[in-house]
Steps between C-alpha positions, in 0.01 A plus 500: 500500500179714570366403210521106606376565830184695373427225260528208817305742703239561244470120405422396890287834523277356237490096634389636782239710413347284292522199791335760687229571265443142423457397866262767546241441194502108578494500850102562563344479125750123409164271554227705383344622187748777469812264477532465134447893478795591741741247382858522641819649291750256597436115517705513827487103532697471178726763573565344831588178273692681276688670772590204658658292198709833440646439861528152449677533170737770621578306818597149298709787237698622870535161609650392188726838412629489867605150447736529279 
């Protein structure tokens, strides 16, 4: 059970820090000359996207489970 927990820890341990570098290295250098040297890691608007049809697609999968 350790094991799982250090895994879920270490997974939202590592979003986070890389949110937190990306919002740092974009936020004064995104319009300048520099931006297409400090690119972000994470495309966050298409993870938002992504993370939003998984919700979606698990809540229709609940909707439809629980109504049987």
């Amino acid at each position: 059970m350790r094991v799982f927990l250090g895994m879920i820890l270490g997974a939202l341990l590592l979003v986070l820090c890389v949110y937190v570098y990306d919002s740092q290295s974009t936020s004064s250098v995104a319009n300048g000359q520099n931006a297409s040297i400090s690119r972000t890691i994470v495309n966050w608007d298409v993870a938002a996207a992504d993370w939003h049809a998984v919700k979606t697609r698990v809540h229709q999968d609940w909707i439809r489970l629980s109504s049987r």
